[in-house]
C-alpha positions as CSV (number, residue, x, y, z in Angstrom):
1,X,9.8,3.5,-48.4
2,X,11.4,3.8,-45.0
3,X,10.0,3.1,-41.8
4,X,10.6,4.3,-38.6
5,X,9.9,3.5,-35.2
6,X,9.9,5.5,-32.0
7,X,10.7,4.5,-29.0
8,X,7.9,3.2,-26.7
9,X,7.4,5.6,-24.0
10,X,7.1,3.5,-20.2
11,X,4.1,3.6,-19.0
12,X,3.0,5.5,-15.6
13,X,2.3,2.7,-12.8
14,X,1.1,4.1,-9.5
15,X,1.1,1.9,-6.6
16,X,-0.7,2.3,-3.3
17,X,1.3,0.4,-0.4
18,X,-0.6,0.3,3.1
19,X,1.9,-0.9,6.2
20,X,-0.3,-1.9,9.0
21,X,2.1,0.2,11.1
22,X,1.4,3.6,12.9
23,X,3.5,5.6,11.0
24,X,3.5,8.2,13.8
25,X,5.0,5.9,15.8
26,X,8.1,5.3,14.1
27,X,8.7,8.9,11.4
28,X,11.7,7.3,9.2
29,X,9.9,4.1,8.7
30,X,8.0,5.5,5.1
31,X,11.1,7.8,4.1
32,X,13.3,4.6,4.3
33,X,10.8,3.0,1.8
34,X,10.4,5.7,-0.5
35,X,14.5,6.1,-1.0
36,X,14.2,2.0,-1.6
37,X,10.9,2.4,-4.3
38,X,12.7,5.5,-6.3
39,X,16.0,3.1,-6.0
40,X,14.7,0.5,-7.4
41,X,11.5,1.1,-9.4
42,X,11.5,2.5,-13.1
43,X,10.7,5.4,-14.4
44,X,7.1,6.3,-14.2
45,X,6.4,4.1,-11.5
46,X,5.3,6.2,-8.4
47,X,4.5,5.0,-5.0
48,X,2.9,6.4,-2.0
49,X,2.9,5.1,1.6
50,X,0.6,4.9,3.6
51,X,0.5,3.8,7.4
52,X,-2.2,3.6,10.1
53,X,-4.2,6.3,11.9
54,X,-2.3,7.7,14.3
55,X,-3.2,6.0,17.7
56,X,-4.7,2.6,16.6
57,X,-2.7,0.8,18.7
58,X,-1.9,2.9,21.8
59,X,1.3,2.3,23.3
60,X,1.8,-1.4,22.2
61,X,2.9,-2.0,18.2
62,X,0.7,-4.2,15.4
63,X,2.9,-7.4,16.7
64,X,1.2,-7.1,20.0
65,X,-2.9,-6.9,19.1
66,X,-2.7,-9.1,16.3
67,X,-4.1,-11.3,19.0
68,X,-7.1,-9.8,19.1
69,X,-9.6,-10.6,16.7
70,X,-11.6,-7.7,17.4
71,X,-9.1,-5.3,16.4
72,X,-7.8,-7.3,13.5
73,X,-11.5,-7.0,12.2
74,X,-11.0,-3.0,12.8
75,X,-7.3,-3.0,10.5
76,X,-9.4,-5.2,7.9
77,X,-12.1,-3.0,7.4
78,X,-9.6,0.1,7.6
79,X,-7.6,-2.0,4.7
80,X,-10.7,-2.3,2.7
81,X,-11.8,1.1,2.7
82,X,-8.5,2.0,1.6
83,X,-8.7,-0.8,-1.5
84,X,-11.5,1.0,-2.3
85,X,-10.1,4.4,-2.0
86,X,-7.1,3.4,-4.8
87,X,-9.5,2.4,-6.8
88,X,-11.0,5.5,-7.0
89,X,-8.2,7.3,-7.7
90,X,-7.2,5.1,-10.3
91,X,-4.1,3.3,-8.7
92,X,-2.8,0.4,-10.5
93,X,-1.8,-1.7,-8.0
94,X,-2.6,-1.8,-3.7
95,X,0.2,-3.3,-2.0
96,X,-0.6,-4.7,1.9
97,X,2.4,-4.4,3.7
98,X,1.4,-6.8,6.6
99,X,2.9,-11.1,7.4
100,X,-0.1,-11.8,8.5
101,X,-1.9,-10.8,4.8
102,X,-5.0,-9.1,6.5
103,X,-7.1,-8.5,4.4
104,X,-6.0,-9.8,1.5
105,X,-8.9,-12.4,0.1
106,X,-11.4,-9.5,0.8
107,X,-9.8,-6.9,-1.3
108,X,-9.5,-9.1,-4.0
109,X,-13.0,-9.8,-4.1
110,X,-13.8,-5.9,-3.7
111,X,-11.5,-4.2,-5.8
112,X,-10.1,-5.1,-9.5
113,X,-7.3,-3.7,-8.6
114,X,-3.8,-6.0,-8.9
């Protein structure tokens, strides 16, 4: 009897990565990232990028407000709702692109997402 084994086929990751940034604000900052991810990520591993809404922090940049409880409450919830978004379009992992990890302990207690 012979056996045979095929080759195991990769599996499809897709990774949601949110950058506190207003990507408006600065156009090349996600296509720089993307040429990095397909660089250096494997095959069937797809990322999207996504910024801010345009505007959030006027004329100053996230460095500036961070400051301001107020409106790091506002980039939290915005985080969140976007945790949950991935979630519900089956992402495998949500990626907060942000020193200051807003956010972070309440999307992992929301989402099961890694």
């Amino acid at each position: 009897m012979i056996t045979t084994f095929s080759k195991p086929q990769p599996q499809k990751m897709r990774i949601w990565y949110l950058s506190i940034i207003d990507s408006s604000k600065q156009p090349n900052y996600f296509e720089l990232f993307n040429e990095g991810a397909k660089t250096i990520a494997r095959p069937g591993v797809d990322v999207e990028f996504h910024g801010m809404p345009t505007g959030t922090y006027g004329d100053l940049v996230p460095a500036e407000v961070v400051r301001y409880a107020y409106v790091m409450s506002l980039n939290i919830q915005f985080i969140l709702d976007n945790v949950l978004r991935a979630q519900e379009e089956a992402f495998d992992v949500f990626a907060i692109g942000s020193v200051q990890d807003l956010g972070l302990e309440e999307a992992r207690s929301l989402s099961n997402i890694h």
